[in-house]
C-alpha positions as CSV (number, residue, x, y, z in Angstrom):
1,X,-14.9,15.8,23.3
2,X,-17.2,15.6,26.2
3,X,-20.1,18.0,25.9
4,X,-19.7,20.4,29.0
5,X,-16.3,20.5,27.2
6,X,-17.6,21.4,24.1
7,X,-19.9,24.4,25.8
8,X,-17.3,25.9,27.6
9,X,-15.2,25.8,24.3
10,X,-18.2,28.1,23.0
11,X,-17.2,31.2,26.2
12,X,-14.5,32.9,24.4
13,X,-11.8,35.4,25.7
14,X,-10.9,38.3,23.9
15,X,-7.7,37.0,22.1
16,X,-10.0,33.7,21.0
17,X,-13.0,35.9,19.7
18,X,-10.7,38.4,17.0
19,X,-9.4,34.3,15.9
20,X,-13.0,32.7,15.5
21,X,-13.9,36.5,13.7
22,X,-10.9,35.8,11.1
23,X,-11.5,32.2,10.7
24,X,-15.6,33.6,9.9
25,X,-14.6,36.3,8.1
26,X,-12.0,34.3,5.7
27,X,-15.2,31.4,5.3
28,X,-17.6,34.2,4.2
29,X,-20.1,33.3,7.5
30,X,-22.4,36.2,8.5
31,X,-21.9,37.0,11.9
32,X,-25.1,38.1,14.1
33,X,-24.5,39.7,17.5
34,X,-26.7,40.1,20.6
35,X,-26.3,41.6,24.1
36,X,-27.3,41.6,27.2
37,X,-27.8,40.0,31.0
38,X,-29.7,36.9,30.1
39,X,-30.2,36.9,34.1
40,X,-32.5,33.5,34.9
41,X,-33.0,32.1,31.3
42,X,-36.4,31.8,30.3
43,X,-38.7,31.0,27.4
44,X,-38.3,34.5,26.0
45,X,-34.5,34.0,25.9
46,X,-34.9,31.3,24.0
47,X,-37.6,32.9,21.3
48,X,-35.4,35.5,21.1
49,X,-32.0,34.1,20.5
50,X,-33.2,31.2,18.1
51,X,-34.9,33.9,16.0
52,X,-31.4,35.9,16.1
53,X,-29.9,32.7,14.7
54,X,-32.1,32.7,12.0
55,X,-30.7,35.8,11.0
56,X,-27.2,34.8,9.8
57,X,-24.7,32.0,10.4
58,X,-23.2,32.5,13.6
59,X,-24.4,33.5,16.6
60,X,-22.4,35.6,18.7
61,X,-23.6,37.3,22.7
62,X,-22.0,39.8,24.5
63,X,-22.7,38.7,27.7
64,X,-22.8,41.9,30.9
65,X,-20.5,40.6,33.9
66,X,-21.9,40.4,37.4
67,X,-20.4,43.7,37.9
68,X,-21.9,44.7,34.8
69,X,-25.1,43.7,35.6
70,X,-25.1,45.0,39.5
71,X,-24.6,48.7,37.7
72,X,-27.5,48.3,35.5
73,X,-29.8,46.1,37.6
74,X,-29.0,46.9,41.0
75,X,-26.9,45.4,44.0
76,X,-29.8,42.4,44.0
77,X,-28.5,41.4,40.3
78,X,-27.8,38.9,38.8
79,X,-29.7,36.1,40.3
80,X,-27.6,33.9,38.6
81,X,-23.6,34.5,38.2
82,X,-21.6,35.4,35.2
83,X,-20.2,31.2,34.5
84,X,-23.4,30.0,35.2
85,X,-24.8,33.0,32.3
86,X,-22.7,31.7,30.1
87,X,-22.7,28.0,30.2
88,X,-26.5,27.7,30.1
89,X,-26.6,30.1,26.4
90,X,-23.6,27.9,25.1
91,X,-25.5,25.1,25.9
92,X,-28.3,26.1,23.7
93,X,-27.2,24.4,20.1
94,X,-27.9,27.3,18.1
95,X,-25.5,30.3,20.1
96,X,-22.3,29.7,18.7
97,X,-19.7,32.1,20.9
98,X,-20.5,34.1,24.5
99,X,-18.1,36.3,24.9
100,X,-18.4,38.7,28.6
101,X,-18.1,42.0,28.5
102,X,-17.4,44.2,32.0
103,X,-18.7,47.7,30.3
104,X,-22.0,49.2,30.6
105,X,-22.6,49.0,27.2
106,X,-21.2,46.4,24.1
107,X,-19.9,49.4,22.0
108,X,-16.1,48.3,22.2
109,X,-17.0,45.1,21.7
110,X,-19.1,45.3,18.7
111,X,-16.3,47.6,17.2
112,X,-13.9,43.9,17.3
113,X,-16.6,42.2,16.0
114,X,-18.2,44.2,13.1
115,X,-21.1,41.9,13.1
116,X,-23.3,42.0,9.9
117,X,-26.3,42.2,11.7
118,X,-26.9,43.8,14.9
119,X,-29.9,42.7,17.2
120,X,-31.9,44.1,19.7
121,X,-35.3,43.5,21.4
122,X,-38.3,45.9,19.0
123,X,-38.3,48.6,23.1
124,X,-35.4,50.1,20.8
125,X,-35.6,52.3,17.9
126,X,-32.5,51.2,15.4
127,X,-30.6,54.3,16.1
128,X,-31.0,54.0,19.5
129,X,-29.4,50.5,19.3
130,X,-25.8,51.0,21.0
131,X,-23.4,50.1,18.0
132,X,-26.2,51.0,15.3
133,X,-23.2,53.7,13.8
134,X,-20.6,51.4,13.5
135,X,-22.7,48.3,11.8
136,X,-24.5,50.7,9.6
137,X,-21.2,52.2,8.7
138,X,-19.8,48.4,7.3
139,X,-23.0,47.9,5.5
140,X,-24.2,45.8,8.3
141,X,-27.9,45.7,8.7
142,X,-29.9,46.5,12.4
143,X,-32.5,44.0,13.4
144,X,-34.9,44.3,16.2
145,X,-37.3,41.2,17.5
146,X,-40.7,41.8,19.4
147,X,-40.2,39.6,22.7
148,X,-42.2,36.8,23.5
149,X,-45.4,37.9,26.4
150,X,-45.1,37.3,29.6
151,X,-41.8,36.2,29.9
152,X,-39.0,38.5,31.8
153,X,-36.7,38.1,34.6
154,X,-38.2,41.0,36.2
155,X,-41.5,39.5,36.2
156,X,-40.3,36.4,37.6
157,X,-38.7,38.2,40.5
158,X,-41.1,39.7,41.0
159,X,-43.0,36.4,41.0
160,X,-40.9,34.9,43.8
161,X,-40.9,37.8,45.6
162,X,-45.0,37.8,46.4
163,X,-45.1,34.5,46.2
């Protein structure tokens, strides 16, 4: 397999995600999942997601769609578009599945996956943590990671923008 064949093999539709989660499940792997935009990957993706890894055996993202992101962000957002999004995280070697999402939020989507650890940067209190009620409630645990300084896509807008 070539490897741009092998990343796009890790961006997953619906109906491929709830196969992967069986095949995990059955195997006994424990499945962390992420959100978000991941809009003009930086050094504190990276920090973040590699020490979301190192929380379980898989790595799983919900990844916001352009429209997704225009709701949240603005009509200026994202910078970079939803394929792009997802081919640069399934490039890195330790995210496992992407998987996009259209909603505001990941709830529906983290009530197919049932991950057994939720993540979310440490600006959230656990029970703030959209999905925190239905992890807790399959013993699943809530894990939230300080980000790395200086790095964030608004701040390097921002950069670009006053030169």
């Amino acid at each position: 397999m070539k490897n741009l064949e092998f990343i796009e093999k890790k961006i997953l539709d619906r109906k491929t995600l709830s196969s992967l989660l069986a095949v995990w499940k059955f195997k006994g792997k424990k499945v962390v999942f992420t959100n978000g935009c991941f809009d003009i990957l930086h050094l504190g993706h990276i920090d973040y997601l590699s020490k979301a890894k190192d929380l379980g055996d898989v790595l799983l993202i919900g990844l916001n769609t352009d429209s997704s992101v225009r709701r949240l962000k603005g009509e200026s957002r994202p910078v970079v578009n939803e394929q792009a999004r997802a081919k640069l995280l399934a490039s890195l070697f330790f995210v496992d599945a992407i998987v996009l999402f259209d909603e505001d939020t990941p709830y529906e989507l983290i009530k197919t996956v049932q991950p057994s650890v939720l993540v979310k940067g440490s600006d959230y209190e656990e029970e703030d943590i959209v999905g925190y009620d239905i992890v807790k409630a399959n013993g699943g645990s809530i894990k939230t990671l300080d980000f790395l300084k200086g790095y964030s896509t608004s701040s390097i807008i921002e950069k670009l923008k006053n030169g």
